[in-house]
C-alpha positions in Angstrom: -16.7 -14.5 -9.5 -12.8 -14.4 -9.5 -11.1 -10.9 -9.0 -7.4 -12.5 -8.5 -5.4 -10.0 -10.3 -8.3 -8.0 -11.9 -8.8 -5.0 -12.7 -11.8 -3.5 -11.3 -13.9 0.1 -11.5 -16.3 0.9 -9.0 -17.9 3.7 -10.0 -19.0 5.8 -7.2 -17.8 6.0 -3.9 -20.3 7.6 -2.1 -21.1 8.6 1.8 -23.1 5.4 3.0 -20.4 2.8 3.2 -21.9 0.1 0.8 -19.0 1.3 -1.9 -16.2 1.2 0.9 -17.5 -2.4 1.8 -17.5 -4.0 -2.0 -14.2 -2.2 -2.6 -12.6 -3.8 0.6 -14.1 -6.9 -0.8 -12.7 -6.7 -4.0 -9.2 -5.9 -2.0 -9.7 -9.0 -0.1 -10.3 -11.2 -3.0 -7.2 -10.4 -4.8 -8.0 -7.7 -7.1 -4.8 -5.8 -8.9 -6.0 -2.8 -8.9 -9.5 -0.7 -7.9 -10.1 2.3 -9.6 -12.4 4.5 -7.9 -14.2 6.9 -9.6 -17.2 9.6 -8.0 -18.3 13.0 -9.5 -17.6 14.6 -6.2 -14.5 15.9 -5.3 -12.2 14.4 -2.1 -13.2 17.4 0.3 -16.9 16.1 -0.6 -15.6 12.0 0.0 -13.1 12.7 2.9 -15.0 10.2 5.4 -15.1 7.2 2.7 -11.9 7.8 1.7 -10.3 7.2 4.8 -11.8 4.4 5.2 -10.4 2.6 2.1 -6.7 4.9 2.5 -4.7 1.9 3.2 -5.4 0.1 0.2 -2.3 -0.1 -2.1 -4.4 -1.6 -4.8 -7.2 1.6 -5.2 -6.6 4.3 -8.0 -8.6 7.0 -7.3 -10.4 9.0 -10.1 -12.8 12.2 -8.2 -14.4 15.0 -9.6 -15.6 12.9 -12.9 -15.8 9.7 -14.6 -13.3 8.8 -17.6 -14.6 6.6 -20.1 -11.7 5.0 -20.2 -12.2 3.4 -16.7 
């Protein structure tokens, strides 16, 4: 599948890595822009979210999903 330029929405982050990993995928392949979207809040996600904190291309969208995303 091509990413290049997309715009992609993983929903969920999560505290197991597996969500880090496809978004730094995703990163890799080109994408324009991740949003990243979790019920919990960033005290809740503060380990995964370092992880993925140099990413330029990730919007991120805690404490709910939007339906819009």
């Amino acid at each position: 599948m091509d990413f290049n330029n997309k715009r992609v929405t993983v929903m969920g982050l999560g505290s197991f890595g597996g969500q880090v990993a496809a978004i730094h995928f995703l990163a890799q392949c080109g994408a324009r822009e991740i949003i990243v979207t979790d019920t919990k809040s960033a005290d809740q996600l503060t380990e995964s979210l370092a992880q993925i904190a140099g990413l330029g291309c990730v919007t991120l969208r805690l404490g709910g999903h939007l339906e819009g995303d």
